[in-house]
N, C-alpha and C positions, 0 to 999 in steps of 0.2 A: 625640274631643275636639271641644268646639263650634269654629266658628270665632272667628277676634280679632274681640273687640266684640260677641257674642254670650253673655247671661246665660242658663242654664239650671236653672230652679227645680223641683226635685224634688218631684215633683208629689205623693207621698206624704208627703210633710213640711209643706207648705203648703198646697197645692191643700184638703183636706180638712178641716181644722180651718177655715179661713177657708169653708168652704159651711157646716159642723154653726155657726159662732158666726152667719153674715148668716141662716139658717134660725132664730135665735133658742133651738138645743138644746142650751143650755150647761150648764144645773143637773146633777150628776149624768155627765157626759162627761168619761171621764176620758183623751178627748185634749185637752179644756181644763186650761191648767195655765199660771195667772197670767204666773210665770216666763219656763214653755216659749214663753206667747204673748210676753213681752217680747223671747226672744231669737230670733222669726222677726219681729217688728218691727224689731227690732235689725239681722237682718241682711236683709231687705227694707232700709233705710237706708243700707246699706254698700254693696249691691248696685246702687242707684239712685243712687248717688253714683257709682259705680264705671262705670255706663254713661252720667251724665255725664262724667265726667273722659275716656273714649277718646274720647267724640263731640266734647269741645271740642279733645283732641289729634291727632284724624285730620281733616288740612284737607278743605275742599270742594274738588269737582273746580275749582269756580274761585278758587280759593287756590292748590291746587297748579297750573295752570296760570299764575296769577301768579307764582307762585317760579318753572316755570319758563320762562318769560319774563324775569324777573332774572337767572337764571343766564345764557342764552343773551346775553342782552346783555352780563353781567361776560366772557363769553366772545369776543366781540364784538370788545369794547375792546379785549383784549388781542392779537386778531389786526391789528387796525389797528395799533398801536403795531409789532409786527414789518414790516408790510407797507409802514410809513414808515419802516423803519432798511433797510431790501432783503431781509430775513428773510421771503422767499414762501414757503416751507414750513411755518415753524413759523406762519406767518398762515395758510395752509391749515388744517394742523391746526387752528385755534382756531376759525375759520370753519364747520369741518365739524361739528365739536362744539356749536356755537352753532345749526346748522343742527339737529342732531337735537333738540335743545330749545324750537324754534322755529321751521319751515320756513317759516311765514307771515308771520316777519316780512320786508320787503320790502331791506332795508338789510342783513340777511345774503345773501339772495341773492346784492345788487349787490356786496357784499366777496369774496364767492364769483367773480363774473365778475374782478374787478378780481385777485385773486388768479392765478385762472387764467390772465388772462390776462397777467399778469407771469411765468410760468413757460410760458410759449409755448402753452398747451393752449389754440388757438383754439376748438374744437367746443363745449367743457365751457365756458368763459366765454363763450359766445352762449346759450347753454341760460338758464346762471343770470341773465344780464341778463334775457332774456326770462321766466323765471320772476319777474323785479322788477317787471319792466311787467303783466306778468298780474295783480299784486297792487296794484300800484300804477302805474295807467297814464300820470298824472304824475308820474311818479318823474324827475324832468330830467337829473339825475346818471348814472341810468343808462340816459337817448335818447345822452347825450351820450358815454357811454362807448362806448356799443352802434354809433356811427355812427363812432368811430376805429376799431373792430373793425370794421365792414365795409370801412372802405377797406384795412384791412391784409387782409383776405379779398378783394380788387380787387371788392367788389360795389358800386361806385360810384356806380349811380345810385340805390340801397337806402338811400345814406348822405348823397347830397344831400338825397333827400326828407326824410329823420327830420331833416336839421339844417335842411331851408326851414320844417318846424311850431316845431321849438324857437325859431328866427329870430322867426317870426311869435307868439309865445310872449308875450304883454306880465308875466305873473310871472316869466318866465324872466331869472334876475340876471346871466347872463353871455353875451349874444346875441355877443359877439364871437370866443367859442370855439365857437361855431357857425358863426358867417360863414367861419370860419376853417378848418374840417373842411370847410366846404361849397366852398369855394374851392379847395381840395385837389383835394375828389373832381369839379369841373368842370373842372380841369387834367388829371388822370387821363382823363376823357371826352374830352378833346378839345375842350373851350369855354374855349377861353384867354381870350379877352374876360371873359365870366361871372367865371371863375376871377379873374383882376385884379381886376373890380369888389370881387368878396366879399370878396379881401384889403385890400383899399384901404378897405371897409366897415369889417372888426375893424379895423382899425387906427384908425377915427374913433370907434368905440364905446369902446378903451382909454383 
């Protein structure tokens, strides 16, 4: 059996008659036959209809990655909706799923960290952060998630720095949950001065 999308013209039914009429030896051939040629015209027609119709029904590969892209985002949503009611699992589950449809997009990842890292899996939600930023290196949402995750890993001064570039960040819309992580992890270090300043900073940026 051919494969799907593939027309197979029997080459002794067609193929010959169409050499003996373009050769012009039609007089007298009695594989010319008015009829017989109307109904391999006929279904030459049906046939060329027919591998149009699978070619406009089977998408291009960039259609079918647009669908799925659609899907992994419909899938997306619906893990955010759980992972704002406290439902981190079934937000994993949808996350995961959205993942396989779309691992490039940069915002499953980060739902991916945020997931995990709501169900204590610190290793797994630094991975998928870091796969957001690899995709998207301003991705601010996820410097910003990625540097609460290092002070709850006590890697402190990993988490001042990611939050002095966000600080220093003039598109970044919320310097003051920076100053504020960054404040944290200079208490944690031992710069209690610092650490005051930065708090006493978010708190003029609010």
């Amino acid at each position: 059996m051919p494969p799907i999308g593939t027309v197979r013209i029997p080459p002794q039914k067609l193929m010959r008659p169409m050499r003996r009429l373009l050769a012009g030896d039609r007089e007298g051939d009695p594989m010319f036959d008015r009829r017989r040629w109307r109904d391999v015209i006929a279904s030459l027609t049906l046939m060329c209809t027919a591998i149009g119709w699978i070619a406009c029904a089977t998408p291009s590969a960039d259609e079918e990655a647009r669908i799925r892209a659609r899907r992994a985002v419909s899938h997306l949503n619906l893990g955010i909706g759980h992972l704002q009611s406290g439902r981190s699992a079934l937000a994993l589950r949808e996350f995961l799923t959205a993942e396989s449809l779309d691992a490039r997009n940069p915002r499953i990842q980060y739902a991916l960290g945020e997931a995990y890292m709501a169900r204590e899996k610190l290793e797994e939600a630094e991975l998928h952060f870091l796969k957001a930023l690899n995709i998207h290196p301003e991705f601010h949402d996820a410097q910003l998630s990625l540097s609460a995750l290092l002070i709850v890993l006590e890697r402190y001064e990993e988490a001042a720095d990611l939050c002095q570039g966000l600080v220093d960040e003039p598109t970044f819309p919320e310097p003051w949950a920076a100053l504020a992580n960054r404040g944290w992890a200079e208490f944690k270090l031992g710069r209690r001065a610092e650490g005051r300043r930065s708090l006493e900073l978010a708190q003029e940026y609010r």
